[in-house]
C-alpha positions as CSV (number, residue, x, y, z in Angstrom):
1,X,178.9,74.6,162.9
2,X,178.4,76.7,166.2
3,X,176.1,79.7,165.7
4,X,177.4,83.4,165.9
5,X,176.4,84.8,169.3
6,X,173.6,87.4,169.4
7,X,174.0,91.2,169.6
8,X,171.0,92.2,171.9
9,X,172.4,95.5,171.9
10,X,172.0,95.9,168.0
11,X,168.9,94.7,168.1
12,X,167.5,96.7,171.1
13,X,169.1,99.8,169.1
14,X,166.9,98.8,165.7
15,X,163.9,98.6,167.5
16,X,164.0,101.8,168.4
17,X,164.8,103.6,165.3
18,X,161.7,105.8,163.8
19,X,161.1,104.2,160.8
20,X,160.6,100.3,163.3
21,X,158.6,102.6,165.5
22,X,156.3,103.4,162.5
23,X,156.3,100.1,161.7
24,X,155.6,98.9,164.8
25,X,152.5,101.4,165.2
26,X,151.3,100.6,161.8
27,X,151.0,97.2,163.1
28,X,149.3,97.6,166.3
29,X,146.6,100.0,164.8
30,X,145.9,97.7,162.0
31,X,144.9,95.4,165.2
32,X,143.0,97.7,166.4
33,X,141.0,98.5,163.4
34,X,140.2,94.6,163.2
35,X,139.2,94.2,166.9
36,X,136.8,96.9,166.4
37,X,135.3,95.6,163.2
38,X,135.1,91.9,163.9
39,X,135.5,91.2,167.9
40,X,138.1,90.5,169.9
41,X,136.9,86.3,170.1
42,X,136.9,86.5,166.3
43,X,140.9,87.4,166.9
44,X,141.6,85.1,169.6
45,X,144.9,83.1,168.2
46,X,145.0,84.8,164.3
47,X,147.1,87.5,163.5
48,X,146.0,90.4,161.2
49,X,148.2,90.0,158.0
50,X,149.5,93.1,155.8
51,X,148.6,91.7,152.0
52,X,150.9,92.7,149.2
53,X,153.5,94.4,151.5
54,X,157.3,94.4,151.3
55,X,159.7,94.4,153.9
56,X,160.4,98.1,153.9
57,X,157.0,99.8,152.7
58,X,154.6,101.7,154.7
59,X,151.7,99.2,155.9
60,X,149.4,101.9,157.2
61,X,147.8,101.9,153.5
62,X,148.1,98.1,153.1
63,X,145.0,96.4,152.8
64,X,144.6,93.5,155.6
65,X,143.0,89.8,156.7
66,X,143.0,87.8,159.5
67,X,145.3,84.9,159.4
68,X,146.1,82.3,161.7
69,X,149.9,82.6,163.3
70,X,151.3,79.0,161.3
71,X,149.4,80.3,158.4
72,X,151.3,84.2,158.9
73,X,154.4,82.8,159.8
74,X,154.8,80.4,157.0
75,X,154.1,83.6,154.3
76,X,157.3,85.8,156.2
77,X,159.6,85.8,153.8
78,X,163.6,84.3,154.5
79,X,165.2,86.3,157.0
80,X,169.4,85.8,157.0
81,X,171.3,85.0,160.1
């Protein structure tokens, strides 16, 4: 069964909605916040992981670990196609 094509242009246009932006931000400082508390070789390869967070809540007040990327990936939750 052949695969629906992809809509880039959907895509492109929910990436730059305000509440992905947020998102998005939330994200990077998070980064940020760990690169400046444990080093940037401690982060080399891990990810910084949002515990307890839902697809649509607000990470900025979620509390947060370093994770390695299999170990990050493996905890996203189903996405539909």
């Amino acid at each position: 069964m052949a695969r629906k094509a992809r809509n880039y242009i959907k895509e492109n246009a929910w990436e730059d909605t305000k509440a992905q932006v947020k998102r998005r931000e939330a994200r990077n400082a998070a980064r940020r916040k760990a690169t400046k508390r444990l080093g940037k070789t401690a982060l080399k390869g891990k990810e910084v992981d949002h515990l307890g967070s839902n697809r649509k809540g607000d990470l900025s007040k979620r509390r947060t670990r370093v994770v390695t990327k299999h170990a990050n990936r493996i905890r996203q939750p189903k996405r539909s196609h």
